[in-house]
C-alpha positions in Angstrom: 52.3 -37.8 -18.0 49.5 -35.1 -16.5 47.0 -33.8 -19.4 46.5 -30.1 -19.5 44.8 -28.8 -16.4 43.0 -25.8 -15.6 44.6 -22.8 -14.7 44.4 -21.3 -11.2 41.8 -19.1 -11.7 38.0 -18.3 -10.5 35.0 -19.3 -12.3 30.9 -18.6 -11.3 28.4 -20.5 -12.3 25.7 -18.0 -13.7 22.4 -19.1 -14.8 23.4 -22.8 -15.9 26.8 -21.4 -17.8 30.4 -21.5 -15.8 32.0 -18.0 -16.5 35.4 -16.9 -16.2 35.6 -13.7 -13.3 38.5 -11.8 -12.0 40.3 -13.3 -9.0 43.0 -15.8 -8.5 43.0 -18.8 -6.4 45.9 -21.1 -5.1 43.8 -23.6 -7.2 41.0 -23.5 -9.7 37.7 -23.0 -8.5 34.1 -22.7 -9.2 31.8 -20.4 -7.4 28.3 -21.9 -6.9 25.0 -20.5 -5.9 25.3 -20.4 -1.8 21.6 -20.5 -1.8 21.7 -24.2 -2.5 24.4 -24.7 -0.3 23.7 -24.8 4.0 26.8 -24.2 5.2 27.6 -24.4 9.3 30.1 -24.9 11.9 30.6 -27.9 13.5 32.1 -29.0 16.9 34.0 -32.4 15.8 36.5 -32.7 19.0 37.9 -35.6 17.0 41.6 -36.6 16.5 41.6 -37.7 12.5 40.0 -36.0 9.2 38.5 -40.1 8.7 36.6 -39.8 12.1 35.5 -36.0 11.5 33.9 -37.4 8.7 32.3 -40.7 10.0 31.1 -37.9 13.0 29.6 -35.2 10.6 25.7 -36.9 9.6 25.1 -37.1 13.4 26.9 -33.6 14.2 24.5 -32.4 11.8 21.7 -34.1 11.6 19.3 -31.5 13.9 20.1 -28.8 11.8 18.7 -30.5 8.2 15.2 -31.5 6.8 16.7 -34.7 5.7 18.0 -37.6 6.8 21.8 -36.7 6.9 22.5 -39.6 4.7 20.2 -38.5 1.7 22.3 -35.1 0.7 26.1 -35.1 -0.4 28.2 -33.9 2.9 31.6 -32.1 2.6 33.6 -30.8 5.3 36.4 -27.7 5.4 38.6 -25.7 7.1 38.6 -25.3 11.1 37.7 -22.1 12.2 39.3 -19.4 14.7 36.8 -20.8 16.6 37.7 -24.6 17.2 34.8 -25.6 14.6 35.0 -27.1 11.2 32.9 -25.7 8.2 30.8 -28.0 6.8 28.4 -28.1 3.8 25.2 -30.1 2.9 24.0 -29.5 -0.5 21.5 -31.7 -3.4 23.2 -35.1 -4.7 21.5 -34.0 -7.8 22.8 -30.5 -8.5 26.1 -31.5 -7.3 26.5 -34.4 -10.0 25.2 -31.2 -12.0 27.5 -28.9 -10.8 30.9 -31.6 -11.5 28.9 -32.3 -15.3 29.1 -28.3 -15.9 33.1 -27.8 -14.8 33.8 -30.8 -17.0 31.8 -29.4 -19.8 33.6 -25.9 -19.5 37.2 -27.6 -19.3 38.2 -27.5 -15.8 37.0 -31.0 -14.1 40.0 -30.8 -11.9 38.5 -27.2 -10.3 37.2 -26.9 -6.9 33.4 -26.7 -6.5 32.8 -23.7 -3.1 29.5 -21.6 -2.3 30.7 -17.9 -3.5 29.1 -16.6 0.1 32.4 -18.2 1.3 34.4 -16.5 -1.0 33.9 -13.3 1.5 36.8 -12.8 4.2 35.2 -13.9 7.9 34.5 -10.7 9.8 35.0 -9.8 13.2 32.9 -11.2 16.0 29.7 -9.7 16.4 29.4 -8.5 12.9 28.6 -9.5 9.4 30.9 -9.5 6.0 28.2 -8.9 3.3 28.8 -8.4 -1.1 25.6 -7.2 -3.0 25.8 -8.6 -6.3 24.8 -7.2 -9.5 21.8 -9.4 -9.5 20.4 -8.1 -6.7 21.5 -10.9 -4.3 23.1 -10.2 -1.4 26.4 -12.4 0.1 27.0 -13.0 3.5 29.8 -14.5 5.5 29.4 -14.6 9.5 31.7 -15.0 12.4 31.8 -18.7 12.1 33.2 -18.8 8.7 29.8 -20.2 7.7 27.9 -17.5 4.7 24.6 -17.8 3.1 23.4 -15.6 0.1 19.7 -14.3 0.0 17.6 -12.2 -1.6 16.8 -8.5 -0.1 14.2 -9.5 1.4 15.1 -12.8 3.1 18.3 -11.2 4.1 16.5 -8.6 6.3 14.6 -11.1 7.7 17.4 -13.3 8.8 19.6 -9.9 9.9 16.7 -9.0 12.2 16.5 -12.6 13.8 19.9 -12.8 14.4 19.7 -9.2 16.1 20.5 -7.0 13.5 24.5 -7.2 13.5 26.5 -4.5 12.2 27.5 -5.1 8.6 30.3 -4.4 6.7 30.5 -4.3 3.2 33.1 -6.2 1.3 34.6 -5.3 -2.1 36.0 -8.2 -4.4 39.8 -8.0 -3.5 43.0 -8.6 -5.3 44.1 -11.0 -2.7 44.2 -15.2 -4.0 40.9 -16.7 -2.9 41.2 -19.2 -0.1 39.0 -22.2 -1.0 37.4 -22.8 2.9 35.3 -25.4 1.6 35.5 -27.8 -1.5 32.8 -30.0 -2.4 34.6 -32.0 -4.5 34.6 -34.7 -1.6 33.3 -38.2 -1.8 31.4 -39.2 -4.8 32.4 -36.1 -6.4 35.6 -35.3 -6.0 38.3 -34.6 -8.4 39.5 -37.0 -10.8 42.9 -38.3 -10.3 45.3 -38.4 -13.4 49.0 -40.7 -13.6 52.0 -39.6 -12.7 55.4 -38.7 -14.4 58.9 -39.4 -12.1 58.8 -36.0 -11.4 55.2 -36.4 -10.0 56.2 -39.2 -8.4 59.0 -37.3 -6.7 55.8 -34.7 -5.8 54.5 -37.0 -4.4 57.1 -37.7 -1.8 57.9 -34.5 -1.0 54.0 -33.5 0.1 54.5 -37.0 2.6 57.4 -34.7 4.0 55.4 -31.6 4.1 52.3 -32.6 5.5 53.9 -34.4 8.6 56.6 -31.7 9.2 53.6 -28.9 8.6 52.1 -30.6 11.5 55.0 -31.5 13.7 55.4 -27.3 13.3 51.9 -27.0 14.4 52.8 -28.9 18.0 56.3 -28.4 18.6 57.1 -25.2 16.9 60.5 -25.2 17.0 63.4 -23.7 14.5 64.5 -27.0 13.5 61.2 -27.8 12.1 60.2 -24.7 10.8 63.7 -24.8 8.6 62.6 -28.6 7.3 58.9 -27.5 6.5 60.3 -24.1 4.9 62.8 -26.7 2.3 60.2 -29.4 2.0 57.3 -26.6 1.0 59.9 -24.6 -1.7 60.6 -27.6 -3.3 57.1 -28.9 -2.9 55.8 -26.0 -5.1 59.2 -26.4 -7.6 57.8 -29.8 -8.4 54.3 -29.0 -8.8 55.1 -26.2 -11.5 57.2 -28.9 -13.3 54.9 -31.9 -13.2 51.6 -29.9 -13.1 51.6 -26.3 -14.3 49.2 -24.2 -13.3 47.8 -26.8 -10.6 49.0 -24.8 -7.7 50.1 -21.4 -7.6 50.0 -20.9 -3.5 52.9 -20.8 -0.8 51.4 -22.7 1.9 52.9 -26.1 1.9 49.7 -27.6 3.7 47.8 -26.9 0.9 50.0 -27.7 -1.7 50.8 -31.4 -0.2 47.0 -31.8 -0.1 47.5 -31.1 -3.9 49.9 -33.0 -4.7 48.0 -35.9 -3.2 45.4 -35.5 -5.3 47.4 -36.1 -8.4 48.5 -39.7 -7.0 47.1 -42.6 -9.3 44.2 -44.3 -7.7 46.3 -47.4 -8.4 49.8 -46.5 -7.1 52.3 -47.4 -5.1 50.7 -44.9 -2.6 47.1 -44.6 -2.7 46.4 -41.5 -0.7 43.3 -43.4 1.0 46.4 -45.0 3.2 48.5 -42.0 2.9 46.6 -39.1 4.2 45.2 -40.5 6.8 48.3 -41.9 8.4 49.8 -39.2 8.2 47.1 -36.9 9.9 46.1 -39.2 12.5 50.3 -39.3 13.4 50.6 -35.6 13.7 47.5 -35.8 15.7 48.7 -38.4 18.4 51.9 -36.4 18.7 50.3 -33.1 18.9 49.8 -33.4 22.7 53.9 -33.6 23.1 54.4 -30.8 22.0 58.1 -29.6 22.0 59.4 -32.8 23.8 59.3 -34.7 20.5 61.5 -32.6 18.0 60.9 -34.4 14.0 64.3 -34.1 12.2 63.6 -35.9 8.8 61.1 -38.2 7.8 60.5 -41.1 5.0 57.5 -42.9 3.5 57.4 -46.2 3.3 55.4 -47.0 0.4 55.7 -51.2 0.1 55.4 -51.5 3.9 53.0 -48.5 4.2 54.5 -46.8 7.1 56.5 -43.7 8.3 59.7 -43.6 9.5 60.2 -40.6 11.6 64.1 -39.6 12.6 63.1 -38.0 15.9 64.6 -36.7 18.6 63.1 -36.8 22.6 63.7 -34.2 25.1 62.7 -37.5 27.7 63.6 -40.6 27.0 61.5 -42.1 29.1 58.5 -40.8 27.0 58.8 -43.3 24.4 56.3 -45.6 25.7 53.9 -42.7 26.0 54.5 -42.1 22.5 53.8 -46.0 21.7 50.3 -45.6 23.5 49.4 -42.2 22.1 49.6 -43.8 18.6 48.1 -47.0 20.1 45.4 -44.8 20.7 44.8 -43.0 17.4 44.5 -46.7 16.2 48.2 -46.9 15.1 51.5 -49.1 15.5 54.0 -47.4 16.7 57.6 -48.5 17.8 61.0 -47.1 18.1 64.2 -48.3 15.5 66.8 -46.7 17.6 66.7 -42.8 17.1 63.5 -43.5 14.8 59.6 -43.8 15.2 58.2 -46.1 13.1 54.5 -45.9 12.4 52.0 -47.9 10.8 48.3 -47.6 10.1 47.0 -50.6 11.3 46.7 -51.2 15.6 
């Protein structure tokens, strides 16, 4: 069974002590010092979250004073843009950071600069929070933020060419967490499952590939199977794992329920995610000619069984090479798409 977990709320880390602070989030979260934190945008034109990774040190590596291999690297959200926001921060006070949320009984929480906790503004401008301690927030077109005394701010407002500013007020709204460091090293520590989390667990495997089939394809049919797969997605979670995820988007709650699969299960999400994103990818250039019905998880032979149907035929050895491509097996079972993560 799960042990307690924190609730979905929002914690800052003041002075060395984690505080509670008004806000809700679709999961716990800590707000840390952005001043330690270089955030950026990055250009990763790369099918897979595994390869935006292995990319990231040498997408970055220009814009630290380090070797990129010497801090801890975590990467976010894409941006409006077509870039994905990326963090470099200390090894050191990040091992601090995941020592003070454990300490304050909420290991499981999600570890984000507060600059990002400011909605991205408009092009041209800057989203910008004075805090009570005199230090000023910032979140830029980007999605990237920094936070800076008075001082440095006007410095780096005037080298960027003074844009307009507009001053945000802490909202009612549930945070969006654009950037968890809890990656790698440091990321959240996984707990067993009961049956019903095991049945969580096979409902985000649904959600997460019809989420992305809905992302290429948009058609009704999907949108109806990512709309039952996300409701009872979030059903299960509030039975197996209360308070773990209190959001709607069915993305982000498959993400979730990953998280809380056993390092040594039947599906270890190190094969799990990552066949399932690199799939959606190397079918996202079909768009509506590949139409995903239902979907299964096959967790002894590790594969995905895809009930699919083809506006041409004649495009399933396209399909086969596409998934080739993304360093996949792929072959078709009559009316279903089998794929595997191994070419």
């Amino acid at each position: 069974m799960l042990g307690p977990r924190a609730e979905a709320g929002v914690w800052r880390l003041d002075a060395g002590v984690v505080k509670a602070v008004a806000g809700v989030a679709a999961r716990p979260v800590l707000l840390v010092p952005g001043e330690h934190v270089l955030t950026m945008s990055v250009a990763l034109p790369l099918p897979s979250h595994a390869r935006r990774l292995a990319a990231l040190p040498f997408a970055i590596e220009d814009r630290i004073a380090d070797r990129p291999d010497v801090p801890h690297l975590a990467l976010g959200a894409q941006q409006a843009g077509g870039g994905w926001l990326a963090g470099a921060v200390d090894r050191d006070l990040m091992a601090t950071w995941v020592a003070h949320v454990a300490e304050a009984g909420i290991a499981d929480a999600a570890i984000m600069p507060d600059a990002l906790a400011l909605p991205v503004p408009e092009a041209g401008r800057w989203n910008v929070r004075r805090e009570a301690d005199g230090r000023i927030l910032v979140r830029t077109p980007d999605g990237a933020g920094f936070a800076a005394r008075e001082a440095l701010f006007v410095a780096l407002w005037t080298a960027a060419g003074k844009p307009a500013c507009d001053e945000v007020e802490e909202g009612g709204e549930a945070l969006p967490i654009a950037l968890d460091l809890r990656q790698g090293d440091y990321a959240r520590p996984r707990q067993g499952l009961s049956r019903t989390g095991r049945r969580v667990a096979i409902v985000a495997v649904a959600g997460l590939v019809a989420h992305g089939a809905i992302a290429a394809a948009d058609t009704v049919a999907l949108r109806s199977v990512a709309a039952k797969r996300g409701a009872e997605l979030a059903q299960l979670l509030a039975t197996a794992a209360p308070g773990r995820y209190a959001g709607a988007d069915p993305r982000e709650a498959a993400l979730v329920a990953a998280e809380l699969l056993p390092a040594g299960g039947n599906a270890p999400p190190g094969t799990l995610l990552p066949l399932l994103s690199r799939t959606s990818s190397a079918l996202a250039p079909f768009g509506g000619a590949v139409t995903i019905r239902s979907m299964q998880f096959d967790e002894a032979g590790r594969s995905l069984r895809l009930d699919v149907e083809l506006a041409d035929p004649a495009a399933r050895g396209n399909i086969v090479n596409a998934l080739r491509s993304a360093g996949l097996t792929g072959r078709f079972d009559g009316a279903s798409l089998v794929v595997g993560g191994a070419a």
